[in-house]
FILUMTI-545190 format. One record per residue (C-alpha): x, y, z; residue in one letter. Coordinates in steps of 0.001 Angstrom, whole numbers, plus 500000, padded with zeros to 6 digits. Layout:
<rs>
XYZA
...
</rs>
This chain:
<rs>
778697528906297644X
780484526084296665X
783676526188299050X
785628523239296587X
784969524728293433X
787216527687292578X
788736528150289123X
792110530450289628X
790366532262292568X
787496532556291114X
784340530951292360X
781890529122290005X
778602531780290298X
781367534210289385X
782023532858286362X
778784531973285137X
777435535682286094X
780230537401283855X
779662534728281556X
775966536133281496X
777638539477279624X
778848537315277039X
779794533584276653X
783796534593275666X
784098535111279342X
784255531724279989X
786359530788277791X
789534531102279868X
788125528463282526X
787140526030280008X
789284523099280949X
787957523589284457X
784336523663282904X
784823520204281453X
785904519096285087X
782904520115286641X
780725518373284114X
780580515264286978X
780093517228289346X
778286515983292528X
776458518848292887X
773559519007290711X
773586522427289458X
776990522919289394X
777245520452286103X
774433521616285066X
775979525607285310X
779167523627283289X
777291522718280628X
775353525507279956X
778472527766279771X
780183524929277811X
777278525232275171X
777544528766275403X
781290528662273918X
780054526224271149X
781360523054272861X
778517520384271141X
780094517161272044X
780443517080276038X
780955513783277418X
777965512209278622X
778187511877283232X
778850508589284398X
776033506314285185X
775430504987288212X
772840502294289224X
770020504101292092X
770567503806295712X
768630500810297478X
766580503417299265X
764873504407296214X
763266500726295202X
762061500880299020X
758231500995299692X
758106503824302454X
755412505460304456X
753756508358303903X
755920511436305387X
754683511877308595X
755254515416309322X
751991516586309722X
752592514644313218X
754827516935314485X
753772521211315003X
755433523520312991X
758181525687315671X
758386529194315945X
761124530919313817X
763886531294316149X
764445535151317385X
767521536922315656X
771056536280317567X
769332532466317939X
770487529235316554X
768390527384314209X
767302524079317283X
768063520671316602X
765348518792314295X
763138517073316516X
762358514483313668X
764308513012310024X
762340515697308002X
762699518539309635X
766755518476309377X
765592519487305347X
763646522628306036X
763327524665304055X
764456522526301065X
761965519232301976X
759173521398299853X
761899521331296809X
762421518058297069X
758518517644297160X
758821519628293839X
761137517801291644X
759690514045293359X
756928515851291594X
757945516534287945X
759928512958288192X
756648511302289249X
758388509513292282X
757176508901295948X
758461511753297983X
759574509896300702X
762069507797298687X
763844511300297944X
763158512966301051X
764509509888303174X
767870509990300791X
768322513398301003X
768223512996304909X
770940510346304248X
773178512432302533X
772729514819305218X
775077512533307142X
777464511326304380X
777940514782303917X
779100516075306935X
778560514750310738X
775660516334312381X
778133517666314753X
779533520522312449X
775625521428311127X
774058521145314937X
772693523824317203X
776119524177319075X
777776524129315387X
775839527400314387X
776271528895318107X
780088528575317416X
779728529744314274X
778168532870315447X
780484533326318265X
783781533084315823X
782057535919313967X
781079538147315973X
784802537617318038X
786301538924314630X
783720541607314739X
781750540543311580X
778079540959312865X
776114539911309100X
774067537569308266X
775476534169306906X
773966530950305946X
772674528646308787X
775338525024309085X
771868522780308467X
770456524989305917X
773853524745303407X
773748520578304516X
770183520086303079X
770327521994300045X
773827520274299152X
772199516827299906X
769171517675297714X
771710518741294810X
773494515314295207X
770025513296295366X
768967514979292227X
772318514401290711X
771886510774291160X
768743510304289667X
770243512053286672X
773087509401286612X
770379506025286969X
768999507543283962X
766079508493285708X
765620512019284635X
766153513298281069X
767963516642279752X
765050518640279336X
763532517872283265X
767642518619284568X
767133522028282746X
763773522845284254X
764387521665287819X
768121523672287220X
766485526476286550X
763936526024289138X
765932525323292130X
769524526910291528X
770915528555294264X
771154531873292872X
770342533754289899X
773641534533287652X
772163537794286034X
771851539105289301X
775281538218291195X
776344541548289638X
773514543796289986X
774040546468292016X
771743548618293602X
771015552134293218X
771047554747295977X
768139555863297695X
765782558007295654X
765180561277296916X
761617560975296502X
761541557774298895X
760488560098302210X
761983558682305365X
759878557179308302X
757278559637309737X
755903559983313418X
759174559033315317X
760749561180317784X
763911562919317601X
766063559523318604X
764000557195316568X
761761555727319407X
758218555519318668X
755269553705320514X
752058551609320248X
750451554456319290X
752090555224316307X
751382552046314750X
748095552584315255X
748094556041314152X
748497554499310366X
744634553963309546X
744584558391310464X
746993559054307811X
747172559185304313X
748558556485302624X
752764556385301956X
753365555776298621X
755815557172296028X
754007558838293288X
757010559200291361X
760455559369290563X
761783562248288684X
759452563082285969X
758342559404285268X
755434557192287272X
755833554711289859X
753277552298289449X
754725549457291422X
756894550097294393X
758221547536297016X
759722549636300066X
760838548394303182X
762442551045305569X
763544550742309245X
764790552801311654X
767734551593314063X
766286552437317737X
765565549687320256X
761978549293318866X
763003549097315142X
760390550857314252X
759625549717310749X
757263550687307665X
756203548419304616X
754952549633301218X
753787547439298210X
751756549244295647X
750700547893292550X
748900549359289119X
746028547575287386X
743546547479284653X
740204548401286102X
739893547670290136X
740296545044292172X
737972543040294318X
737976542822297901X
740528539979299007X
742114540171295320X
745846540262295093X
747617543350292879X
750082542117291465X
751080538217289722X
753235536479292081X
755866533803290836X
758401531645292884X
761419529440291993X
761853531022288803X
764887533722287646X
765822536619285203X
766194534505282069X
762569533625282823X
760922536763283190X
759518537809279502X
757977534224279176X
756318534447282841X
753070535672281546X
752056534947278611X
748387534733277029X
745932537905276228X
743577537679279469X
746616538276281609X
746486541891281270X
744850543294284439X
747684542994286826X
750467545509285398X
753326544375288067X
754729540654288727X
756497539962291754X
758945537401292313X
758549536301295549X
761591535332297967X
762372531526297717X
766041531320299053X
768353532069296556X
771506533615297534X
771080536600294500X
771696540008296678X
768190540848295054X
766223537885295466X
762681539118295400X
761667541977292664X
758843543210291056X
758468544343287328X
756261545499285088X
753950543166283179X
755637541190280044X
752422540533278653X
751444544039278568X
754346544860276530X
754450542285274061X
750704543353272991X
751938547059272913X
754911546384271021X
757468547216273338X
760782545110273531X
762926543730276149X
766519545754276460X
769468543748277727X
770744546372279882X
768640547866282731X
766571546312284887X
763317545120282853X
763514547418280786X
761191548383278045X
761679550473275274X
759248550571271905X
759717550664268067X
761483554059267919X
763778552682271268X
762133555176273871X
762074553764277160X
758611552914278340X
758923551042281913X
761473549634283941X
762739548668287417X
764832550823289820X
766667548432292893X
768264550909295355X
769241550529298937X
770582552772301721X
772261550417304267X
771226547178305174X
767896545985306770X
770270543058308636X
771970546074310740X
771120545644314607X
770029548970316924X
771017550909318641X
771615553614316152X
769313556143316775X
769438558004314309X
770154556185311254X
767711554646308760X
768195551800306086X
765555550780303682X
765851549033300272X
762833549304297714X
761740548424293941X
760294550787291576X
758889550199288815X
758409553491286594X
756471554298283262X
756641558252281208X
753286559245281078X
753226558615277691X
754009554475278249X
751026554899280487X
748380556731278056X
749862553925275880X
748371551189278331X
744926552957279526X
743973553753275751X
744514549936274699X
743203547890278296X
741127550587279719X
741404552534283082X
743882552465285860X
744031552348288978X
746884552063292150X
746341550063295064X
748360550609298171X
749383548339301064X
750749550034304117X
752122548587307130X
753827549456310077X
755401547136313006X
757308547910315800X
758614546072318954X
758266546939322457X
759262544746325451X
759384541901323620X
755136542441322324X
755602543287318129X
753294545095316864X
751735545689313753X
749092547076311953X
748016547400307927X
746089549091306029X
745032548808301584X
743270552040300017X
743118552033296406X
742536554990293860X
742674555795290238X
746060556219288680X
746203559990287869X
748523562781287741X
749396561960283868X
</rs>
């Protein structure tokens, strides 16, 4: 992630994710922490101090000041890209085109940068035209350009190593928006508290997750229906979703599912592929309403203060939605903090999300499991790869929850899509029902 930053061969979200299983794991790299305390990069100081804290180090040495940029006392025009139409995502085995204007080199990280201009209650442009500046100072636009990611590709795939990677321009912007935050830090433009938030907010990955791994494939996670012996499947059969019953997993073993995030695809020319989200909730939902609480930019650390407040009871599953962190798991779903906290239940360190009450019986937590990976290109007939979230509850958790907030009830998305001469399609469906089988 950070190619110059390796402490005895070990790179700096490596430390800080063991570090996450106790502070004393940092303390072998300590010197090295105190190096990377001025940084460039904006949350890799930031990473520095926190483990530096963590080991009890109080008096760090302040980062050198530096005065602003000129750019930044410049009176600049409104950003103009509403001007120029959005492009179409480019098709996989594509390189990400040329920008045709200064902002669009930033995508997706402009809307960050729109963020934390924000919270430091500076014109956007200012930032947005610096980051685009360091763009350059960075690296040439030769080695982040269309042909640079077509070479890329092709040195890959010569060495037969066919996975997805990060895009030349995409690891340019977000190292330029690092640096630009960085130097408002060092003008004395931004104070501690703000660096924490906006650290927190827009870190590249989440440390208590660089080591997560993911379960296998529950049994009770039924593989794709309707296709033919090799896979193939049709127009037809992603119609032929509002005839059937809704996919769901009811449960997992003897416990609940009452959130489930499941994404599997088979490995035929059409990729024939089937989404589920389902979500539990206090009483039903209205037409148009969403199931569960969605959250962005946020991380782990975060999650028992995400909801907080007694009306925020209804929705029994968060979700935290993708935002481009480099975390294997970067979107999940878990059950309700809220919820617990009025029940009683706490937060366990180990597990995912997981809740246990007063006598330490586990109430509700999240399974993460994957069989293959969803990047793998066809043809292979007959194979299918999937990942998924679960989040499970005993029936007893559950009687627990209806007796204090009232009834439940499940409400299930379902959606298939498939490509055929280069047409997609796709189809979805959302039935809902009362949570039984307790």
């Amino acid at each position: 992630m950070y190619p110059d930053l390796w402490f005895w061969g070990v790179p700096l979200e490596g430390v800080e994710a063991v570090a996450e299983h106790g502070a004393e794991y940092a303390a072998p790299f300590k010197a090295e922490l105190v190096g990377a305390t001025n940084h460039r990069c904006f949350p890799v100081w930031c990473s520095a101090r926190d483990m530096l804290f963590g080991l009890g180090e109080e008096r760090i040495a302040g980062r050198v000041q530096r005065p602003l940029p000129a750019i930044y006392s410049l009176e600049l025009p409104e950003d103009d890209a509403g001007r120029h139409p959005l492009r179409r995502e480019p098709v996989p085995g594509e390189p990400l085109p040329d920008p045709l204007y200064w902002r669009e080199a930033l995508t997706p990280f402009d809307d960050h940068l729109k963020l934390a201009s924000k919270v430091l209650r500076r014109p956007a442009a200012n930032l947005l035209n610096r980051a685009r500046q360091l763009m350059d100072e960075l690296r040439s636009e030769r080695e982040w350009s269309a042909d640079a990611e077509t070479r890329l590709r092709t040195q890959l795939k010569d060495a037969g190593l066919e996975f997805t990677f990060h895009r030349p321009r995409g690891q340019v912007a977000r190292q330029a928006m690092y640096c630009a935050l960085s130097e408002l830090f060092d003008a004395g433009e931004m104070s501690p508290g703000v660096a924490r938030f906006l650290h927190e907010s827009l870190r590249p990955y989440d440390p208590v997750l660089m080591l997560t791994r993911a379960s296998p494939r529950p049994a009770e996670v039924l593989p794709i229906e309707g296709l033919d012996s090799y896979g193939h499947a049709g127009p037809a059969w992603v119609a032929d979703l509002h005839s059937k019953s809704p996919r769901f997993t009811a449960a997992v073993g003897d416990r609940m599912v009452v959130g489930e995030m499941t994404k599997l695809r088979r490995l035929a020319w059409e990729l024939p592929t089937v989404h589920v989200h389902t979500a539990a909730t206090i009483g039903e939902l209205q037409p148009g309403e969403d199931s569960c609480l969605r959250y962005r930019l946020t991380n782990v650390k975060e999650y028992s203060s995400l909801v907080e407040g007694a009306r925020n009871v209804q929705h029994m599953i968060i979700m935290k939605e993708y935002d481009g962190r480099d975390s294997d798991c970067g979107q999940w779903i878990a059950f309700n903090p809220e919820i617990a906290r009025q029940l009683g239940w706490r937060l366990e360190r180990n597990g995912l999300f997981r809740w246990v009450d007063v006598q330490g019986d586990l109430m509700a937590e999240t399974i993460w499991w994957k069989d293959g990976t969803l990047d793998q290109q066809p043809p292979q007939h007959e194979d299918e790869v999937g990942e998924g979230w679960l989040v499970v509850m005993g029936g007893h958790a559950i009687r627990q929850v209806i007796a204090r907030f009232g009834r439940a009830f499940r409400t299930i998305a379902n959606r298939r899509t498939l490509t055929t001469e280069g047409t997609k399609h796709d189809e979805s469906r959302r039935t809902s029902g009362e949570l039984g089988g307790l």
